[in-house]
N, C-alpha and C positions, 0 to 999 in steps of 0.2 A: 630579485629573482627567487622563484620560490626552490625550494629544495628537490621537488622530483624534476622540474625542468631543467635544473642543476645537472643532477643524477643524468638524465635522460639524453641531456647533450653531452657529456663527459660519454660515456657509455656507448652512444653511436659515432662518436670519432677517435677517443684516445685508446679505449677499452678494443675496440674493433681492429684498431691497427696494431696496438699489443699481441691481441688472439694471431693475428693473420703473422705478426713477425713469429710468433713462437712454432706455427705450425712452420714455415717454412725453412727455423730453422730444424725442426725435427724430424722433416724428411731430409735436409741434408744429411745430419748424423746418422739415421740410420740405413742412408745407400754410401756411406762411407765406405770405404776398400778396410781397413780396418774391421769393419764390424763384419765382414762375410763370416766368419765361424759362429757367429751369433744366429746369421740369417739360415747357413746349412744346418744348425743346429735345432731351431725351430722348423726348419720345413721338416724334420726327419723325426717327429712330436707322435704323427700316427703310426709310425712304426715302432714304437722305442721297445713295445711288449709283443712283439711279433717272436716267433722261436725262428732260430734260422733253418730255410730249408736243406734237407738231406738229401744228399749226393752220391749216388752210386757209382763206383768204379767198377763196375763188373766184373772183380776179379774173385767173388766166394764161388764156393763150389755148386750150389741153387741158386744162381740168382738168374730172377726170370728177364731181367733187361735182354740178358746175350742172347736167350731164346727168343727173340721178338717174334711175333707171327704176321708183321709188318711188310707187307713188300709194295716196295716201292716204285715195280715197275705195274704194278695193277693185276701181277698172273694170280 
């Protein structure tokens, strides 16, 4: 048997079933119940340089929240 038919049958059965156990074990690990801090931690990637937003309690003496020119009944 020459060397790449070797290669070639090794490759489409042992090598393929190798790949295919390895992915399946590495989506088990990673929907692990364990691994969730890992997972909230990455989904939260596009915020990390966000500034948080400010909060107004309307209690200074100008603040135009409490003045709102809002009304809610449509007059």
């Amino acid at each position: 048997m020459e060397t790449y038919s070797f290669l070639r049958e090794f490759a489409d059965s042992w090598v393929m079933l190798g790949i295919f156990g390895f992915f399946i074990g590495a989506a088990i690990w990673a929907f692990l119940p364990s691994q969730r801090g890992a997972r909230e931690d990455a989904s939260m990637i596009p915020f990390r340089n966000e500034a948080p937003a400010k909060t107004c309690a309307g209690t200074c003496a100008d603040c135009e929240s409490k003045q709102s020119s809002f009304d809610p009944k449509g007059a």
